[in-house]
C-alpha positions in Angstrom: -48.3 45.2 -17.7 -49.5 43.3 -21.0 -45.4 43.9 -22.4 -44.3 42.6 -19.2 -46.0 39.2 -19.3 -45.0 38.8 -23.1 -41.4 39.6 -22.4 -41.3 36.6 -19.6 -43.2 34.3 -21.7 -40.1 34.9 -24.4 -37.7 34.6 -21.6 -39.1 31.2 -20.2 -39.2 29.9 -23.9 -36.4 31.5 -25.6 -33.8 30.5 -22.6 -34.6 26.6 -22.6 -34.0 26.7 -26.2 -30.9 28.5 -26.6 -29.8 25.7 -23.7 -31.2 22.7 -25.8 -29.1 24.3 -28.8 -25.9 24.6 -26.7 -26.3 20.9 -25.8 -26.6 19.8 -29.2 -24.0 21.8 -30.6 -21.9 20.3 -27.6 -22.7 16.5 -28.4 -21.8 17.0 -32.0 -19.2 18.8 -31.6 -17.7 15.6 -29.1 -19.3 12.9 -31.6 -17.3 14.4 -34.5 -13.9 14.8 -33.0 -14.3 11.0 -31.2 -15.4 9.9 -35.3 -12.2 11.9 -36.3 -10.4 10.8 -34.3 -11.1 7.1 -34.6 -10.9 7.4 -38.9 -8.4 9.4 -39.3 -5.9 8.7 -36.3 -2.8 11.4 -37.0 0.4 9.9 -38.3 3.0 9.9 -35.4 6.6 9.7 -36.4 8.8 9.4 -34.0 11.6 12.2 -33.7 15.4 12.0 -33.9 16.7 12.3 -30.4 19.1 15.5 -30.5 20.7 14.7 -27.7 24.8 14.7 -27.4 26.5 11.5 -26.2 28.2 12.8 -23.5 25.6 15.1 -21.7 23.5 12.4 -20.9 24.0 8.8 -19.5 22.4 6.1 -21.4 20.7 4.7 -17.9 19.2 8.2 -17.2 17.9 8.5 -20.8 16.4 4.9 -21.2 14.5 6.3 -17.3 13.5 9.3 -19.2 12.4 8.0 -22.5 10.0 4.8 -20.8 9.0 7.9 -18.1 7.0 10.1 -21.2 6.0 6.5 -22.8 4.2 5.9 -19.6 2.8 9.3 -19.1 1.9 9.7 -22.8 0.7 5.9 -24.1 3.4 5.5 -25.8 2.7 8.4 -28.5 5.4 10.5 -27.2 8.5 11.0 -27.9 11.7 12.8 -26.2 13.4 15.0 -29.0 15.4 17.2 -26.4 16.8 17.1 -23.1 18.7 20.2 -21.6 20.2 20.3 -18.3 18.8 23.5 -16.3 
């Protein structure tokens, strides 16, 4: 009966802890990619738009083009359009 009580007393302090480590490795995981990503903001070049004259009326791809601005913040970009 003695193991017994020792293996709950490592179970009611060993699973807290493991807890309190997954929390911190959590919240520093999330503080570093917030610093990351407010120091060293990625580079966005804007792509070529590959898409033929003809295929596509101007009207529909200005729609499309301001339609993935909106959705996106204005970080994307349309580099295709196909018909399906």
């Amino acid at each position: 009966m003695n193991n017994l009580g020792i293996a709950f007393e490592l179970m009611l302090v060993g699973m807290p802890t493991v807890f309190f480590v997954l929390i911190i490795i959590i919240l520093s995981g999330k503080l570093l990619i917030s610093l990351v990503n407010k120091y060293l903001p990625e580079d966005v070049k804007p792509a070529a738009t590959n898409v033929p004259a003809s295929s596509i009326e101007a009207k529909k791809m200005t729609v499309i083009e301001k339609a993935v601005s909106a959705v996106t913040g204005g970080k994307g970009t349309v580099s295709k359009v196909e018909k399906l």
